[in-house]
N, C-alpha and C positions, 0 to 999 in steps of 0.2 A: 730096304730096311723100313719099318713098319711101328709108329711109334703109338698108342690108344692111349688118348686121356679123356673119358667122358665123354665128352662128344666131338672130342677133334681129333683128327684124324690127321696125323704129317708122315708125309712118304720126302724121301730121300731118292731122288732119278739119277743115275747112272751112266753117263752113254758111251760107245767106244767113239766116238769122233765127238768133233765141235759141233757146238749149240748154242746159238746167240737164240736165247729167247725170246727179247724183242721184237727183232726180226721176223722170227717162224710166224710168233702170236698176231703179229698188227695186222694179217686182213682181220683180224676178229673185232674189230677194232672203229666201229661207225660214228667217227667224229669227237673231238674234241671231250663233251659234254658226251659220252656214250652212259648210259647210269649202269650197263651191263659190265664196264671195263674200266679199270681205272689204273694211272702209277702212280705212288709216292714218292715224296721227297727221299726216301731210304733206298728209294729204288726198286721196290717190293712191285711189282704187276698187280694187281688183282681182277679176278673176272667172276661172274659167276653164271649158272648155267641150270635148265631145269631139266633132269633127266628121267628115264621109267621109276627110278625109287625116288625121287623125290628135286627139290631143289639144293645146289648146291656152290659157297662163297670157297674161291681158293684163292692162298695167297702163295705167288711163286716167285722166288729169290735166285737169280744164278749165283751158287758156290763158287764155282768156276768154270774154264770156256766148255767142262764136259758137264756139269752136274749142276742140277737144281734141285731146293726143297721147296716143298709144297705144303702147306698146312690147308688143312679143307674142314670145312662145317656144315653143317645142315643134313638131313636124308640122308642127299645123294653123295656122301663121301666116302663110300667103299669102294662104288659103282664109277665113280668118277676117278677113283684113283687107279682102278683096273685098266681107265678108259687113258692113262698119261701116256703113255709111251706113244699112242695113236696121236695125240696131242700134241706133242713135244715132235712128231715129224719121225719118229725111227722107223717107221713105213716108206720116207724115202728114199729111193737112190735114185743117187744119182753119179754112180760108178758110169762110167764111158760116155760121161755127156762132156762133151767140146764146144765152150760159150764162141758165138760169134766172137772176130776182133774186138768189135763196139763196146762187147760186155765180158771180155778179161778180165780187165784190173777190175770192175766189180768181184768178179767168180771170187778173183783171191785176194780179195779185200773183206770179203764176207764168206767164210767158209764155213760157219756156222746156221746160213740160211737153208732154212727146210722147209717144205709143204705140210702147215698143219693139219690135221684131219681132226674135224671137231665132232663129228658122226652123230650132229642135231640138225638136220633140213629143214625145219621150220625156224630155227636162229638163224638162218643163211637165209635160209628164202623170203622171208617177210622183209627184211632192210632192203634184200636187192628189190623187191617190189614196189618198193618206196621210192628205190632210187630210179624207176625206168622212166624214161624219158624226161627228167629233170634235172634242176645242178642241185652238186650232191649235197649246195650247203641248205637247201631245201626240205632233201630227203633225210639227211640229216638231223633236223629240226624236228621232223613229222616222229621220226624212230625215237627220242629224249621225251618226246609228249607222250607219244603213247606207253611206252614202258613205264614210266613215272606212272603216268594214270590209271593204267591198266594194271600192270603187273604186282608182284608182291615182294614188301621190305629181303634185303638180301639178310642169310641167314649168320651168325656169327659174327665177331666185331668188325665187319665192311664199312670202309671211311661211308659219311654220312653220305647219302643220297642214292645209294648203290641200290639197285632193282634186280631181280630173277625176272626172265622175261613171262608173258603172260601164257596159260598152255592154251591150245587147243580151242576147247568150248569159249575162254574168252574173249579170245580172237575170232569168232564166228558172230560173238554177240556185240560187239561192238557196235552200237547203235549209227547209223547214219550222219548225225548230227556230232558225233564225236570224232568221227573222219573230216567232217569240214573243220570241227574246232583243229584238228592237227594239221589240216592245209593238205589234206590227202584228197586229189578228186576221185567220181563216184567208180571209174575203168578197175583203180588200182584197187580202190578199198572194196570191190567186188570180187577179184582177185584174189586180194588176201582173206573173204571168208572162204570163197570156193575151196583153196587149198586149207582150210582147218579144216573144213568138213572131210575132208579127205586125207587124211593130217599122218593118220595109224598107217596108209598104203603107199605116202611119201618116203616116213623115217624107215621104212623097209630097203629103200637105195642104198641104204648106208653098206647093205649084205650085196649088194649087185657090182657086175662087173661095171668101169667108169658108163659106156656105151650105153648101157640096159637102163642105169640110174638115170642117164641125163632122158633116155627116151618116156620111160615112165615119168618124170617131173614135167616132160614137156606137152603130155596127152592132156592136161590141165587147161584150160582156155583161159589165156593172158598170158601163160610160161611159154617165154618163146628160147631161139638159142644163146641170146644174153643170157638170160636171168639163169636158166640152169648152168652154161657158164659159172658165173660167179658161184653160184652154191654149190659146185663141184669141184670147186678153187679149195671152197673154206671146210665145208662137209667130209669132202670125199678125199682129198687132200690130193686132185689130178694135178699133175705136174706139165700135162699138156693142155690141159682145156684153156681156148684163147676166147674172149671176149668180144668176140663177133655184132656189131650193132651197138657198139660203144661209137658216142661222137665225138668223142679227142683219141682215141687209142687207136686208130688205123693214120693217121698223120703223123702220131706220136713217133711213132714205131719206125713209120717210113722214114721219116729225119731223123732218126737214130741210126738207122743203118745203110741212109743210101743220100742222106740229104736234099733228100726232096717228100715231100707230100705222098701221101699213097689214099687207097682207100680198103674197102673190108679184103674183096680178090686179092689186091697187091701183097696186103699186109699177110696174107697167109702165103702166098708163094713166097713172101721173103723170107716166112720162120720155116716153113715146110723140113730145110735141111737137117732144121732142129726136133723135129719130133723124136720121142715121145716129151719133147721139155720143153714145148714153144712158150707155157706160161711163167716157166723158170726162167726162159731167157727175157720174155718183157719184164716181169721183177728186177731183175739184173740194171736191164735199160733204163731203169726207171732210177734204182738206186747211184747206180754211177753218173746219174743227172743228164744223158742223152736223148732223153725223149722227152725233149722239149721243144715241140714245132710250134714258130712264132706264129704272133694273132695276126688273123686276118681282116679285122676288123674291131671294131666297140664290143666291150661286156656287154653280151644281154643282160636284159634285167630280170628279178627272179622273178617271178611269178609267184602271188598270195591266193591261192585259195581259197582263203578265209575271208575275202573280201568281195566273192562272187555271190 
């Protein structure tokens, strides 16, 4: 159902099984202070997103555990309301997947959790870039800077502070000196213009089988198999791509399902059983609070940047 008033645009989503929207939506979701995402005290989600026809603010409400309303502004509210059901996870199944023991009572404790596919590669890829080999309250930090400075006011009445993130050419132009002001060193923020430059031969993944997409993001010099990982997580809406060269998620994992430590080898023989859904069952792991393997020593300390 399809409701036009001028320039807003409210779709009414539908779906035959349960949809915890929270859930689906929160890898999109880069920290506290994200200016691309926000929730309300009413409960309201809001995100917004810059797409081929334009930029665009939604605001999504679950009705109930099947159905959400959407109201959307800007541009890209036609384009982006085509693109919900991609959004909203009805591309998953997960018809005959059997969670480890460990992640049961997650499975049916959240029956509504789905892989979103946000079908933008450069919203996926620029945060994980930010976040490679850092902690993530760092990278964090760097992605609130730069979209604020960068990017452009979100469009229709978005709580105050709210960003569309920046396209392409302005991500390429981002001057040297505005990478150090965000605490970004020079490896990543090289990175991230290489892939703007190449930005149009990226968002084409989104049409590729999982395999083809991660391969093409990873011909890229700096996109290794993390980073296309995660943006295969959030983009493509893979329900198996595991996070390979993460430094908590291969211990995490192992002490979740076998109580002891592992590393990157271990952690994939252990989900192995679970493919095609090894990244549904670490979400799982994670929700039910099992992948929690204790410190091994002192926090490091974060590393500024901005002060080299």
């Amino acid at each position: 159902m399809l409701t036009v008033h001028r320039e807003q645009l409210t779709v009414r989503h539908v779906s035959d099984r349960p949809l915890d929207l929270g859930l689906t939506l929160a890898p999109l979701r880069h920290g506290a202070g994200d200016p691309t995402f926000r929730t309300t005290p009413d409960g309201a989600l809001w995100r917004t997103s810059l797409l081929r026809t334009g930029p665009v603010t939604q605001r999504l409400v679950a009705a109930d555990d099947r159905s959400v309303v959407v109201d959307l502004w800007g541009p890209g509210t036609h384009e982006a309301a085509e693109r919900l059901p991609a959004l909203l996870g009805e591309h998953d199944d997960a018809s005959g997947f059997a969670p480890p023991p460990e992640a049961a009572d997650a499975h049916r404790r959240h029956p509504g959790l789905r892989m979103c596919r946000s079908q933008r590669v450069m919203e996926a890829l620029v945060p994980a870039i930010l976040e490679q080999k850092v902690q993530v309250v760092a990278a964090h930090r760097a992605w609130r800077w730069l979209v604020a400075r960068h990017g452009t006011p979100a469009p229709g009445p978005a709580p105050s502070g709210m960003c569309v993130v920046p396209d392409a050419r302005t991500w390429a132009a981002v001057p040297v000196w505005e990478w150090h002001r965000a605490g970004v060193d020079p490896r990543r923020a090289r990175t991230v213009a290489t892939c703007a430059r190449v930005a149009a031969r990226l968002e084409e993944a989104t049409a590729m089988p999982d395999p083809e997409a991660r391969e093409r993001l990873e011909k890229v010099p700096g996109i290794g198999v993390w980073t296309s990982a995660e943006v295969a997580q959030r983009a493509l809406g893979d329900a198996d791509a595991v996070s390979v060269g993460d430094f908590h998620l291969p211990a995490a994992v192992g002490w979740a399902l076998t109580g002891e430590r592992t590393d990157d080898d271990g952690m994939l023989r252990l989900l192995a059983p679970y493919a095609p859904h090894r990244h549904r069952v670490v979400r799982l792991l994670f929700l039910g609070g099992r992948a929690r393997a204790p410190r091994r020593g002192p926090k490091l300390p974060i590393p500024d940047y901005r002060a080299f």
